[in-house]
N, C-alpha and C positions, 0 to 999 in steps of 0.2 A: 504494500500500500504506500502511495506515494506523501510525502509532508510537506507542508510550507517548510521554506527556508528557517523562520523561526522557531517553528515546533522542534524543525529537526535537529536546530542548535541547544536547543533548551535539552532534548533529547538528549543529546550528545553529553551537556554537562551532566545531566541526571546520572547518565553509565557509568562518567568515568571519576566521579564525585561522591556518588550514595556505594556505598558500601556492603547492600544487599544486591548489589551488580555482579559481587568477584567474580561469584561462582558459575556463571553465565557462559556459555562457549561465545567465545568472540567471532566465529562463523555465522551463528545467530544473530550475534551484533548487529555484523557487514552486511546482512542480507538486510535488516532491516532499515536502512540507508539507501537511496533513490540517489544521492548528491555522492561527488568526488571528492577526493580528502583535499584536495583542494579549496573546493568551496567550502568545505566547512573550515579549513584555516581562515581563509576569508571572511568568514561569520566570527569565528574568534576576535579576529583584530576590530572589529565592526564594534562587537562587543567590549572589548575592551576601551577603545576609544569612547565609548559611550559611558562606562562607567568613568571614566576619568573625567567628562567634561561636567558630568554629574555633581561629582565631589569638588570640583572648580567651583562653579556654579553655586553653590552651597557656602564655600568658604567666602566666595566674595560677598551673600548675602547676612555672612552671622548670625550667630546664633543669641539671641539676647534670653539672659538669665534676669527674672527679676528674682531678690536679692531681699525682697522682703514676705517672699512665701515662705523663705527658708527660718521656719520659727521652732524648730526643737532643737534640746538640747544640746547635740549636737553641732548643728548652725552656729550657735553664739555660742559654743565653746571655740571654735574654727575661727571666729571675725576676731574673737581676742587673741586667740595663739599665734593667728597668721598675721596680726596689724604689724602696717609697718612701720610701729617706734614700739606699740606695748609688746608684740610678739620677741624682738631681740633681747628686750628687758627682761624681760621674763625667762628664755634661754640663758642669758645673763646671770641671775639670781641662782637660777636650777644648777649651774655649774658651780656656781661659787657655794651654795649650801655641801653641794657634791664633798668638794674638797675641804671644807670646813671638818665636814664629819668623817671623811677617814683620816684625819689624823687624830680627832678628837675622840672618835670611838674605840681606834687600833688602838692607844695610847697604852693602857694595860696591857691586853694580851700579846704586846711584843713585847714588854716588857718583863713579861713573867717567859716569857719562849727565851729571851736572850741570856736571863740569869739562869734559867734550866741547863741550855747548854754549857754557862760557863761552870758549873757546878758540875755537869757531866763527864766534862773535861777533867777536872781538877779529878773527880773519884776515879775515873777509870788509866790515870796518872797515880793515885795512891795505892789503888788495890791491885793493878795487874803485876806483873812480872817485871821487872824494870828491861829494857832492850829497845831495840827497831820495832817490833810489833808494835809493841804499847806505846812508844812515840808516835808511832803511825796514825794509830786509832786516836792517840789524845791530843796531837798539834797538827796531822791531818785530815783526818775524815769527819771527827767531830767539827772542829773551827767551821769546816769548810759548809759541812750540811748547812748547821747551826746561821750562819752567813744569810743563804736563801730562805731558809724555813720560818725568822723570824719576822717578813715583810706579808707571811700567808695574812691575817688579818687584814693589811690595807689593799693587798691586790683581791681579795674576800670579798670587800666591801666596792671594791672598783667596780667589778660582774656584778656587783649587784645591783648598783645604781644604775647601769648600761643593761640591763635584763630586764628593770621594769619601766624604762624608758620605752624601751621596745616592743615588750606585752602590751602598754597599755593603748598603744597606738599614738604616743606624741614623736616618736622620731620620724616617722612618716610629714610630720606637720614641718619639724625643722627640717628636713631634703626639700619641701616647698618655698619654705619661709628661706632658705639660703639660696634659691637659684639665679633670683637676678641678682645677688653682691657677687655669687662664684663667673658667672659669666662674663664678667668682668673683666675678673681676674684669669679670663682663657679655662674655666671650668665649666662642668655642669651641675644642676642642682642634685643630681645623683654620685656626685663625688664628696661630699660631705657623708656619705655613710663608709665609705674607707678610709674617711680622715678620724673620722671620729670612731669606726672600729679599732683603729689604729692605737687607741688606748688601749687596748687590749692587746693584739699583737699585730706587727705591720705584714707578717706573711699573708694569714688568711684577708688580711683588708686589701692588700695588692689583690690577690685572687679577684674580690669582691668587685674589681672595678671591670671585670670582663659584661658588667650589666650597660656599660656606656657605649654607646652605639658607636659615635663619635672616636674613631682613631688616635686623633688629637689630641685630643678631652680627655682618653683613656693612659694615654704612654704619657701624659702632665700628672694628671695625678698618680699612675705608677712612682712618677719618679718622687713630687714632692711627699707622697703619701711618711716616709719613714723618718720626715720630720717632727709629725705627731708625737709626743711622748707618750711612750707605748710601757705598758707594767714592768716589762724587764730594766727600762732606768727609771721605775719607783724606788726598789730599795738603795741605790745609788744618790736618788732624789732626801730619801725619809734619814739616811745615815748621816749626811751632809746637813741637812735644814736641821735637826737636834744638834749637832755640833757647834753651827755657827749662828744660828738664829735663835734669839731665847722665847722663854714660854711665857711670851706675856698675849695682855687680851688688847685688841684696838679699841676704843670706844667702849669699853668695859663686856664686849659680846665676842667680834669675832677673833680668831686667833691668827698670831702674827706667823707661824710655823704657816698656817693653814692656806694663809693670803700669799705666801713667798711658794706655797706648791702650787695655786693656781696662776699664779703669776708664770709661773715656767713652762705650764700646759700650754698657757696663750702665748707665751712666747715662740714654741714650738709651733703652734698653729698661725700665729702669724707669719713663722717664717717662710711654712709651707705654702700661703696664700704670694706671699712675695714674687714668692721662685717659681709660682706657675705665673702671673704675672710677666715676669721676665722671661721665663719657656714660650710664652704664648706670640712675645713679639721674637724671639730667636727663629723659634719653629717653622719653616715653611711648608706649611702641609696645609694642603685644602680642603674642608668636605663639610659638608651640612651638618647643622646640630637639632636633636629636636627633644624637648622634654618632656617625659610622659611618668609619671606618678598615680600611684594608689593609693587613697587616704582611707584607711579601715577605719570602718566603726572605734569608739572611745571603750576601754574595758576594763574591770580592775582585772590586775594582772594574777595571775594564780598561782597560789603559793609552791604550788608542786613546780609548774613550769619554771620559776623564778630560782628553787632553790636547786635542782635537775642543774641548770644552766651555769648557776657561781658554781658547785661542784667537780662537773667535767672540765670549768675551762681552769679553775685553781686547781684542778689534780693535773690537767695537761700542763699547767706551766712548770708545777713543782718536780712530778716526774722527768716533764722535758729538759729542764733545767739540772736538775739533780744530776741527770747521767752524766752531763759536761763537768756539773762540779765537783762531783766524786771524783774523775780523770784528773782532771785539772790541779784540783787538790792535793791527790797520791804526788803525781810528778813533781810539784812546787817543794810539797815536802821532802821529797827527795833531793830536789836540787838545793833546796836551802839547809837540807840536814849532811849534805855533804860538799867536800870541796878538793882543789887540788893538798898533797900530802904536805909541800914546802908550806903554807900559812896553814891552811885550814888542821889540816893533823897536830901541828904544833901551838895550837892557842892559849892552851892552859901558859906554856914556858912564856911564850910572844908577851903574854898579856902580865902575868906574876912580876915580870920583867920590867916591864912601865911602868908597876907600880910602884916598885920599888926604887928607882930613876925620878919619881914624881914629889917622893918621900908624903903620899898624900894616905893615909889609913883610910881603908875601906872595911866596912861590915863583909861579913859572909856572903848578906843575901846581894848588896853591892856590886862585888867580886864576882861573883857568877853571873851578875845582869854583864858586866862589861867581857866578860868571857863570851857568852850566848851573843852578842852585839857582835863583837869580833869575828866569831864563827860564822855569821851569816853572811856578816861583807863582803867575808874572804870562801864562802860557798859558790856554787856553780850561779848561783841564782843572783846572789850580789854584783861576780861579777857583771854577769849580762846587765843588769842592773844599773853598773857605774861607767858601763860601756855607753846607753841611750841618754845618762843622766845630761850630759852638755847640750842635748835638742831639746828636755822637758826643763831643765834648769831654770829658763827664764819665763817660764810658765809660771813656779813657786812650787814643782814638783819636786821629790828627793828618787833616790833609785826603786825604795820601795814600790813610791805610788807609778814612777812608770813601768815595773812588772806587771801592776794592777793592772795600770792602763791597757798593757799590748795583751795580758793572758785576757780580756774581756773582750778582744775582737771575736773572740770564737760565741759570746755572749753577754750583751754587758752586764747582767747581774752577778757575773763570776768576778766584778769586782772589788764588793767585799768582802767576798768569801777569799778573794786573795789576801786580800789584808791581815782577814783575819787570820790564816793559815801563817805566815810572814812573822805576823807580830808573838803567838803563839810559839813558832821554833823559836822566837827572839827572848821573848820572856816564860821561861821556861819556870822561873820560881814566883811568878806571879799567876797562876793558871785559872787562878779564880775569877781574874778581871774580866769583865764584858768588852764583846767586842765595842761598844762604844765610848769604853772608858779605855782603851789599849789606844783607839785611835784620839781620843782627848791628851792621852798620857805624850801623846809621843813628839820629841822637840827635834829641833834644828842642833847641829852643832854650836850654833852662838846662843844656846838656852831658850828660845826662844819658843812658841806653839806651833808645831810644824800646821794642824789642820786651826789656822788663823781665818779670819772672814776673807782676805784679799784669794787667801789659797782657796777658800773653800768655794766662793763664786767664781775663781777661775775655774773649779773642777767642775761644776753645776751646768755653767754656762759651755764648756766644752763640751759632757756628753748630752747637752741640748741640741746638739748640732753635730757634733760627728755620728759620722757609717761605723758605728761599731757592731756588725751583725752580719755575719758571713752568711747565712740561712737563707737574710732578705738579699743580699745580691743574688743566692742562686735562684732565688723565687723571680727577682727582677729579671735576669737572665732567660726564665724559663717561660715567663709571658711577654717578652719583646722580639724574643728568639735571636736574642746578639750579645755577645757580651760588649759593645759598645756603650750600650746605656750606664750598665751597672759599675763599668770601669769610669765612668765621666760621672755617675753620683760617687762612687769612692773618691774620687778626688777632689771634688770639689765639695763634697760635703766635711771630710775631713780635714782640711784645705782651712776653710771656712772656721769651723771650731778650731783650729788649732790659733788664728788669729784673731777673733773676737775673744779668747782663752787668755793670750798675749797682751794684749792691750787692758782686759780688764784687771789683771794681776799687776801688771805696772803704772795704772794709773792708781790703784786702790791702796796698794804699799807705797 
């Protein structure tokens, strides 16, 4: 039976569209077809031009929303979230309560974690067997765990804040409420959920930005994304701010600790905004942008789904973390518990020696700190140590803190767990101290506080800015498909921190 040209195309989509067609012999098809595959190409493109001139047609007429039907709650939750002054203020506030309260809520239970460990230390130094084993266990594996395990509470509370942001349907609101400032800046309004995953960790947030249509738009935020302060330089963050910022309240409410960590988030995220900024007029790459967003229903968020989420992503960080620090730890220990045989073997004589040249009386406990001191300088670990020291020197760094520095490329939260590990082989008859009383304790050779305010916002403001995470170049590498990109953020990202680190050390001493 023969069709109009119409029927027979509508025909045609029906077969090869509906899905109770498959089973059909396609002989049956053919026969029922009057028209050449010709002509029905021809019907296609007929077609297709027509739906296009359609949706032309449509867009130049608009679509107008009146704006005062929309009267549940809902609606006037959305006019307030989304306005454009109350909405940022409001994001504004929600971040700064954010960081208010994990340093204000962690404040305890890091503080009973950190004195557990040093206490663990110290017993399983009294009770084991005296040797290599027992040194291993009590100035490396303990220090080193102990290091990352006592920032679980604030990176605890980090997931948590970010998991009911997200249950309850307001991060949806800020990907809207940010798109026209990110476009700006050569982004899209869907690149603010990798920046701000990115508190979390910059791997899966890099991944995350494969939802950007926009090539451009995707390989900008790829690259600025690992500027975010991401959990792994929290405890690098929370170890420094106690050291150098004291505990007082502003205005009798908020906390001065509390306001110097939000201050560094946004620092981080403004840098990131910068540097797509500056990518977007470098980049010469052409292509269309278009923004499409889902704004879910408002929910409270479910205590199952909320507390599921801090669990898995604080066990992934601790576990993933841990295995680096363990390695990392054994080795240090090693290399700082050993050294060549001419100084290191000889320390006890080297040092007895000076002191008696010095004619200065030292206690016991004394004597063995400047023995243990000795020994590490003159260990595998010092020297490397005193080799890097004349490029970190005028940073305000000492050998120590640049082992810290380069063993935390592999992750920068192995950088207190280096320390701690460090100071541990170092003060061997002090085992009790916390690791934030070891790094308080410890001076210059001119007497002085080695971790001082100028030191301590050089260090802050360094890994605010440097590529310290081998993980995220290989993930960079792995969604650009070059390793061009991720050698051009090493460099210039480290680059960068290493001279804003410079300048702030030497203007502030």
């Amino acid at each position: 039976r023969a069709f109009p040209n119409q029927l027979v195309y509508k025909l045609w989509l029906v077969i090869t569209q509906d899905v109770n067609f498959l089973n059909l012999d396609r002989n049956e098809i053919k026969s029922s077809f009057t028209k050449s595959h010709a002509d029905l190409k021809r019907l296609q493109q007929k077609e297709t031009i027509k739906r296009y001139q359609f949706i032309n047609d449509t867009l130049k007429i608009g679509q107008k929303i009146d704006a005062a039907k929309a009267t549940n709650i809902r609606a006037k939750l959305d006019r307030v979230l989304t306005h454009k002054v109350f909405g940022y203020l409001i994001f504004f506030f929600i971040l700064f309560g954010i960081f208010q309260s994990i340093f204000e809520w962690s404040k305890m239970p890091m503080d009973f974690i950190d004195t557990s460990f040093a206490n663990l230390a110290a017993y399983s130094k009294n009770q084991l067997p005296a040797g290599e084993f027992t040194n291993l266990i009590s100035e490396g594996i303990i220090p080193g765990i102990g290091g990352i395990l006592i920032f679980i509470p604030q990176i605890a509370f980090l997931f948590l804040f970010i998991s009911i942001l997200e249950e309850s349907g307001y991060m949806s609101r800020v990907v809207f409420l940010m798109d026209k400032i990110m476009r700006k800046f050569g982004l899209s309004g869907k690149s603010i959920v990798p920046l701000i995953s990115g508190t979390a960790c910059a791997i899966p947030a890099i991944m995350g930005a494969r939802n950007i249509e926009n090539w451009k738009e995707r390989l900008i935020t790829i690259l600025v994304t690992p500027f975010t302060t991401c959990s792994a330089r929290l405890p690098v963050y929370a170890i420094l701010i106690a050291l150098i910022i004291p505990e007082e309240k502003v205005f009798g409410f908020m906390s001065l600790q509390g306001l110097t960590l939000m201050i560094l988030y946004l620092l981080g995220f403004g840098m990131a905004i910068i540097s797509a900024f500056i990518l977007n007029k470098i980049l010469q790459i052409t292509s269309k942008s278009y923004f499409v967003v889902e704004m879910p229903s408002y929910k409270i968020p479910l205590f199952k789904n909320v507390g599921i989420n801090v669990i898995e992503k604080t066990k992934s960080f601790v576990f993933g973390a841990g295995k680096i620090i363990l390695a990392i730890s054994i080795l240090l220990w090693f290399l700082g518990s050993h050294g060549p045989e001419k100084d290191f073997g000889k320390s006890n004589i080297i040092v007895q020696k000076q002191v008696i040249e010095s004619n200065i009386k030292y206690s016991p406990k004394e004597l063995e700190n400047l023995i243990n001191a000795y020994k590490l300088e003159h260990s595998y670990i010092g020297i490397i140590g005193k080799t890097i020291e004349p490029v970190i020197k005028p940073l305000g760094y000492d050998w120590k803190i640049g082992i810290a520095v380069v063993s935390s490329f592999a992750a920068r939260e192995v950088f207190v767990g280096t320390l701690a590990t460090i100071y541990s082989v170092e003060s061997q008859s002090d085992d009790e101290a916390t690791i934030k009383e070891q790094m308080k304790n410890e001076v210059r050779e001119d007497g002085s506080p080695l971790f001082d305010f100028p030191t301590g916002v050089s260090l802050l403001l360094f890994y605010a800015f440097a590529m310290q995470c081998v993980s995220t170049l290989a993930i960079v590498k792995k969604e650009t498909n070059s390793w061009k990109w991720p050698i051009i953020q090493l460099v210039f990202m480290s680059g960068f921190a290493y001279l804003i680190a410079l300048i702030a050390y030497q203007v502030l001493k």
